[in-house]
C-alpha positions in Angstrom: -77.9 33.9 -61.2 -81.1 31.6 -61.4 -80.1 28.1 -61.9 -82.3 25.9 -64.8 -85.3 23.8 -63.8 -84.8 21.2 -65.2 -88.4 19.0 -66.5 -88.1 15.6 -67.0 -91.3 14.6 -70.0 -92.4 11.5 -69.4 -94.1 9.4 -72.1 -97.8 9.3 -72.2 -99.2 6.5 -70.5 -103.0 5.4 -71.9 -104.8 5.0 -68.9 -108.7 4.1 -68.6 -111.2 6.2 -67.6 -112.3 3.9 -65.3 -111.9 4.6 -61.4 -113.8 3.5 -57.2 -115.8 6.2 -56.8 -116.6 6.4 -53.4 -119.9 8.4 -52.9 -122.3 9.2 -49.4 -124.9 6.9 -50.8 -122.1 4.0 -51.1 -118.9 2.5 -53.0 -119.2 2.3 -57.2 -117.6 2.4 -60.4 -117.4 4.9 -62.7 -116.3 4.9 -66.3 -116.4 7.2 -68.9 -117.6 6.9 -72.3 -116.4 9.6 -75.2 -118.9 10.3 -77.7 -116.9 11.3 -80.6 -120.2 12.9 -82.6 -121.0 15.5 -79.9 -117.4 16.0 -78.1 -119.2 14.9 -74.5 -118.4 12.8 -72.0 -121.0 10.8 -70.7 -120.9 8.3 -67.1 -121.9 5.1 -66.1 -121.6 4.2 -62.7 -122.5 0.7 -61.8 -122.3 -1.8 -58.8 -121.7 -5.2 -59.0 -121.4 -7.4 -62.3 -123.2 -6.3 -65.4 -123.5 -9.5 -67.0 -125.8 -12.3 -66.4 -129.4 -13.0 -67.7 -131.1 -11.1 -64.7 -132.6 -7.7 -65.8 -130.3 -4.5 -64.5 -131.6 -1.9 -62.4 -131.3 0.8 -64.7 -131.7 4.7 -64.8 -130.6 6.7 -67.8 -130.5 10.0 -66.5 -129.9 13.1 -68.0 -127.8 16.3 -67.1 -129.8 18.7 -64.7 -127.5 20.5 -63.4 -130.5 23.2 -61.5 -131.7 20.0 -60.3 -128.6 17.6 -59.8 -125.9 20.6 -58.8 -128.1 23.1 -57.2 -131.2 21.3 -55.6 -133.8 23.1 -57.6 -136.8 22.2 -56.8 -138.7 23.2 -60.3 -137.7 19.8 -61.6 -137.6 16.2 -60.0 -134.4 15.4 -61.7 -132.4 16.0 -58.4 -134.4 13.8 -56.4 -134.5 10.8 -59.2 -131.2 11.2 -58.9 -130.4 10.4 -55.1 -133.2 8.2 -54.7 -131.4 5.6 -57.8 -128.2 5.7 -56.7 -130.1 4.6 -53.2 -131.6 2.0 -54.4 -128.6 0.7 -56.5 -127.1 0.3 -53.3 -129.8 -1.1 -51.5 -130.3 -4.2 -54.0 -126.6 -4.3 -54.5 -126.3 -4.0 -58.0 -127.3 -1.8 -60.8 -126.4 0.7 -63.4 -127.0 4.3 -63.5 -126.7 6.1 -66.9 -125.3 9.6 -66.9 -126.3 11.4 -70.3 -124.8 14.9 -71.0 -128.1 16.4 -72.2 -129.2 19.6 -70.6 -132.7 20.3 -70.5 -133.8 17.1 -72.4 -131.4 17.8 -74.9 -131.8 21.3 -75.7 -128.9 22.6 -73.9 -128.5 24.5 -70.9 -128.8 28.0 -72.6 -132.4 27.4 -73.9 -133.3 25.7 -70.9 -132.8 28.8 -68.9 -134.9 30.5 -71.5 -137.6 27.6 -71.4 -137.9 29.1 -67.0 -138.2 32.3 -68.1 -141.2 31.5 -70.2 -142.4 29.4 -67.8 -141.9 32.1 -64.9 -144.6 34.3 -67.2 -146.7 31.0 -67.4 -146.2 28.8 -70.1 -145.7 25.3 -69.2 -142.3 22.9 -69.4 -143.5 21.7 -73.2 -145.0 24.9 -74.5 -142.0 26.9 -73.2 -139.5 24.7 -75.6 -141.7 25.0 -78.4 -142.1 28.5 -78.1 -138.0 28.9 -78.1 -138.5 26.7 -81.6 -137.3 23.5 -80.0 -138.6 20.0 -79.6 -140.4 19.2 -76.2 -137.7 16.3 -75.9 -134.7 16.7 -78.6 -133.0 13.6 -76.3 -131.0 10.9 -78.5 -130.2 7.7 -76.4 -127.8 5.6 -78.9 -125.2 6.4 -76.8 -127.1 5.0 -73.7 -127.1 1.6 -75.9 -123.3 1.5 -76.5 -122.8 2.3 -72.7 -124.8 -0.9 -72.1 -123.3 -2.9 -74.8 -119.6 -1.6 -73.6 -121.0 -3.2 -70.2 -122.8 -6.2 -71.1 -125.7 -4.8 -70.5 -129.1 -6.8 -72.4 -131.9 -6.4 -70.2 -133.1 -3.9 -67.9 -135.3 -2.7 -64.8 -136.1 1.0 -66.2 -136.4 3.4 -63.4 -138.4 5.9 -65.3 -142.1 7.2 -65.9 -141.6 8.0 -69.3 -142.5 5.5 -71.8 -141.0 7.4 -75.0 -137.2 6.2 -73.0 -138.8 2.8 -72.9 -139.8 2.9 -76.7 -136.7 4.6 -77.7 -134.2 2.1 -76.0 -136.3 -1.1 -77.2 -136.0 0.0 -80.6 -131.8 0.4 -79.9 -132.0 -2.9 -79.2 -132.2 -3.4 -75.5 -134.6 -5.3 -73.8 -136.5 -3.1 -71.4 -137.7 -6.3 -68.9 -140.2 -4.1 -66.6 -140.4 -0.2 -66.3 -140.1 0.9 -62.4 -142.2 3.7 -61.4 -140.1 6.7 -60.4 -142.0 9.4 -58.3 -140.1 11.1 -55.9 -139.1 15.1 -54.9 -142.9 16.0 -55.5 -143.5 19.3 -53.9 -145.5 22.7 -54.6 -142.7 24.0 -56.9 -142.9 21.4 -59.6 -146.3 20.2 -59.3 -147.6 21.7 -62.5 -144.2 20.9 -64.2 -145.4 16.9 -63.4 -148.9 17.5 -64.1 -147.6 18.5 -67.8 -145.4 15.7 -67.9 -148.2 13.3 -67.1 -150.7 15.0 -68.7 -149.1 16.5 -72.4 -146.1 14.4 -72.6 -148.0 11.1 -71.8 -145.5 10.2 -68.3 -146.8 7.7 -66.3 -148.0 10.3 -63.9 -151.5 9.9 -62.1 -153.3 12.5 -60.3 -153.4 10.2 -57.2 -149.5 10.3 -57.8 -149.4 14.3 -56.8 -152.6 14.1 -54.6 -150.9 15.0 -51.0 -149.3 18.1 -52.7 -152.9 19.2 -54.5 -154.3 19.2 -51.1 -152.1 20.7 -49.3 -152.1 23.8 -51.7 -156.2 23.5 -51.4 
């Protein structure tokens, strides 16, 4: 005869998404913020206080997962990545902005469709047009809450793109210097950041990607 297991139900405690998150690059904080529109869940991980009237170091940063999960190399996303959260920990304090928006917000279905295109030669904007999409569908009002939620009012962007910068002023926070972010350039993504510089008005210079150019000369 098998005895009864007995299950005792406890009641459901509300707990806080809201954790140490111990990484290689160093100790943060991560939090969770629901957004209730799209059903995502979107991170903030941060070091140090928020509040005070000295600009954050900042990067919103959206989803890559080729780029973040899997190390691609078509993209830079991976290596914008890794190099903020280094250099979050080496001022000791700053903020870095998770979005959950694949492919600058056209999903991660489309953006696999977007390399196909672009793997029979159209570039990174052309290929999301051809699909029927925007060239950047991204929404950052969520990225505003985050930094109200955290006391967040002025910021040191790590970016190159000035449409963030525009976008986040007119949400209402106050963007106190844009920090250049060029990193992971390499032969695989060169004409991905020539585009972004060039068609999508990035704060990307030639002399930026000149050690790759000549290389491939």
């Amino acid at each position: 005869m098998v005895s009864e297991n007995k299950i005792e139900i406890q009641e459901k405690v509300d707990v806080p998404a809201d954790a140490r998150l111990p990484t290689k690059y160093g100790e943060f904080r991560i939090r969770i913020f629901h957004e209730s529109s799209t059903g995502l869940d979107h991170v903030a991980l941060t070091l140090g206080d928020m509040s005070g009237p000295d600009p954050v170091l900042v990067r919103v940063h959206s989803e890559c997962i080729t780029g973040d999960s899997f190390a691609s190399t078509r993209c830079d996303c991976g290596s914008q990545l890794e190099y903020t959260l280094e250099e979050i920990q080496r001022k000791g304090w700053g903020c870095l902005v998770y979005l959950r928006q694949e492919g600058r917000g056209i999903g991660l279905h489309a953006k696999i469709q977007a390399y196909n295109l672009q793997d029979k030669g159209a570039d990174t904007l052309d290929a999301n047009l051809m699909l029927g999409l925007p060239g950047d569908a991204r929404d950052y009002s969520i990225a505003s809450k985050i930094f109200d939620n955290l006391g967040i009012k002025i910021v040191s962007l790590l970016t190159n793109n000035p449409d963030k910068v525009e976008k986040l002023e007119n949400l209402g926070i106050r963007v106190f210097e844009r920090v250049p972010l060029i990193v992971g350039v390499g032969a695989e993504n060169i004409h991905y950041l020539k585009t972004k510089g060039i068609k999508m008005g990035h704060h990307i210079s030639s002399s930026d990607l000149e050690d790759v150019t000549n290389d491939k000369l």
